[in-house]
C-alpha positions, 0 to 999 in steps of 0.5 A, a space after each residue: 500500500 504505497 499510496 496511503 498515508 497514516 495519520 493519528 485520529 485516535 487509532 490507525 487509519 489509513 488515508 489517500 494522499 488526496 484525503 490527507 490534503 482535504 484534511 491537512 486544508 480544512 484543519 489549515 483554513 476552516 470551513 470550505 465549499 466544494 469549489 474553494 477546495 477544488 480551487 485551493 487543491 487544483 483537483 477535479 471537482 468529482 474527484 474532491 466530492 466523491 473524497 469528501 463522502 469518503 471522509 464524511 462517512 469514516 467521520 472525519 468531516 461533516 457538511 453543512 449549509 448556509 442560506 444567504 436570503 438570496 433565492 436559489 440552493 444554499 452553499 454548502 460547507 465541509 469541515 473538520 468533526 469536532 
């Protein structure tokens, strides 16, 4: 497995180095939208998407959304579980 990186969350748990950057960002800059992250990162927007549901589903991260009182679909931020 030469292309996972080990990071400490409280046991061992292996990451993909695209996953250990979406973390390394979101610990660095708080909460992003998609297309901040897929700006920052300069990696494909279903790329960054389909890691970020990884990530959600080991409990790593959590999305929320913001409605800015204007019409149409809020933004919705990831970030780093508490």
């Amino acid at each position: 497995m030469a292309n996972k990186t080990e990071i400490n969350f409280g046991s061992k748990e292996y990451l993909t180095p695209i996953q250990y950057n979406l973390i390394k960002t979101l610990q660095n800059g708080g909460p992003y939208t998609r297309k901040a992250l897929v700006k920052e990162l300069n990696t494909p927007r279903t790329t960054i998407y389909d890691n970020l549901l990884k990530l959600q589903k080991r409990k790593f991260i959590e999305k929320f959304s913001r409605n800015n009182g204007m019409r149409g679909r809020p933004l919705v931020f990831w970030k780093l579980k508490n």
